[in-house]
C-alpha angles and dihedrals in degrees: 000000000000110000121225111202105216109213117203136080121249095208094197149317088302100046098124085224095063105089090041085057091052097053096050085048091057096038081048104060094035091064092049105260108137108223142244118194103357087168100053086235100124130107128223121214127165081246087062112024097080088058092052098049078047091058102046130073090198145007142222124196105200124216117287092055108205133200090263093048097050076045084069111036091051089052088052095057090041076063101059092041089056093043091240102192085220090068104040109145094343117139141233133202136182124199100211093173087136094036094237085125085057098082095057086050094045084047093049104041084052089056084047086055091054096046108249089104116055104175126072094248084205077076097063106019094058102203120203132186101216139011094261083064092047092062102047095050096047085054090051103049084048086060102028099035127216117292123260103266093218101253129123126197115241102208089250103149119203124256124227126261122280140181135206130179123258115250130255108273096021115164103201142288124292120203114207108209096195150117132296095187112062129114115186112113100226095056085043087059099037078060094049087052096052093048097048089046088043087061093029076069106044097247129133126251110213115183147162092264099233114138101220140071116006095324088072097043092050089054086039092056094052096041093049083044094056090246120146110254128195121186142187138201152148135251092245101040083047089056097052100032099020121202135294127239119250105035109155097206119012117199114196114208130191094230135348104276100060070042082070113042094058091042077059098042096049088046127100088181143008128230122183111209118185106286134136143258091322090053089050097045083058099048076057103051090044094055088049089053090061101046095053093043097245112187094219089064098039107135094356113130127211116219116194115207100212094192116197102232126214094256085069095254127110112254097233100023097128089040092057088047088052099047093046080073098065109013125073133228112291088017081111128350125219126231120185100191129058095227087062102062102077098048093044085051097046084044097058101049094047105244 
């Protein structure tokens, strides 16, 4: 019997979303799905997340959507746009019956219109207004299947893993959060500029070690200035964006979630540079990080580029807009101007 994993958390006798759980539970099983989580008490972690995606066949995101289970959702459509084996044809579906899911559409289809996300994410996030559409779709993409998301492996294979020292003087580690799709020029030069001040002063660029888009300038931009560079990455993202030249210390992950955590661990600081729906799912996973206390993000800060683009709109405007619902003041701070991230950066810890 195929197993559908429910997502969502039923927080007592009185949660309003309690008997609407129940019900998909019940139209669920009747129509053969086995099924994960049925009592909304699992926790989700980057260490586990990965093992749970690799047990289901499909997944369901109930109503009262919460940061974790955004969280979630975005890192399932980052797995179709990287064609992750474990999500092949595997369908997801989002009850939006109380339009809390409305916010992340509304997120990603602006980043589409800006170019970092190329695919319509209402093709692989199915949304459906009641239990009765949940169903069917689900029913349908098991026939139909899920669309190509447009993307080709290149035949790239991963390197292993390798360290260097850091330098003498050294400040401290940046992690760049950004696209590596991109393609404006103007974005791609903003990237090379951050990298090369980041190196000018002698701090760090961590990225997530993809050559393209903004992700490669950046590291461009450190590695021409003379500025250490680390890097991680994953066997099927390196197939499809390979690796770019320079990189001081490369960590090699099994899928993007350990990718993260050491992205996290090695990072002084976080910027996030325009980007798409991964750079999203790690603003995410940063922000739940903080709320849960996590050590590895104890005195870090996040700083969000909010770029005015060329069309006249900030770039993160609407993730800015999501995220005031759940984070508090100081949990991330906003810059508007290129010129302002390093010294922020530099302000806040304390060098």
């Amino acid at each position: 019997m195929p197993k559908v994993r429910i997502a969502g958390t039923v927080t007592g006798e009185k949660d309003p979303n309690r008997e609407t759980r129940a019900w998909l539970l019940y139209q669920l099983f009747s129509k053969g799905w086995d099924i994960y989580n049925s009592n909304g008490d699992q926790r989700i972690s980057l260490s586990n997340i990965e093992g749970k995606i690799v047990e289901a066949d499909a997944f369901v995101f109930t109503p009262g959507a919460t940061l974790e289970d955004l969280f979630k959702a975005v890192s399932i459509f980052v797995g179709y746009q990287t064609r992750d084996k474990n999500l092949e044809n595997n369908p997801t579906v989002l009850l939006d019956s109380d339009r809390s899911w409305s916010p992340l559409y509304g997120l990603l289809e602006h980043l589409k219109e800006l170019g970092t996300v190329k695919q319509n994410p209402r093709d692989y996030m199915l949304r459906a207004d009641n239990i009765d559409h949940v169903l069917e779709l689900l029913e349908n993409a098991r026939v139909e299947g899920l669309p190509d998301v447009g993307r080709e492996r290149t035949g790239n294979v991963a390197a292993p893993s390798f360290e260097t020292p850091l330098p003498e003087g050294h400040v401290g580690n940046v992690c760049v959060f950004c696209s590596a799709s991109i393609e404006n020029k103007d974005y791609l030069q903003d990237g090379y500029e951050l990298g090369k001040t980041l190196a000018e002063n002698r701090l760090g660029c961590v990225s997530g070690a993809g050559s393209s888009g903004i992700m490669g300038a950046v590291v461009r931009g450190s590695v021409e200035a003379g500025g250490w560079t680390g890097g991680s990455n994953v066997p099927h993202i390196i197939e499809l964006e390979g690796l770019p030249d320079g990189l001081s210390s490369f960590w090699l992950k099994p899928d993007i979630y350990t990718r993260m955590e050491i992205m996290i661990e090695r990072s002084d600081a976080f910027v996030i540079f325009p980007g798409g729906a991964g750079t999203v799912q790690e603003m995410l996973a940063l922000m739940i990080f903080k709320h849960q206390r996590n050590k590895g993000m104890e005195g870090k800060p996040v700083i969000v580029f909010d770029r005015l683009d060329e069309s006249g709109t900030r770039f993160w405007s609407p993730l800015i807009k999501l995220l005031r619902e759940w984070c508090h003041n100081g949990e991330f701070v906003v810059v508007e101007e290129l010129s302002d991230i390093v010294p922020k950066v530099k302000e806040m810890i304390g060098k």
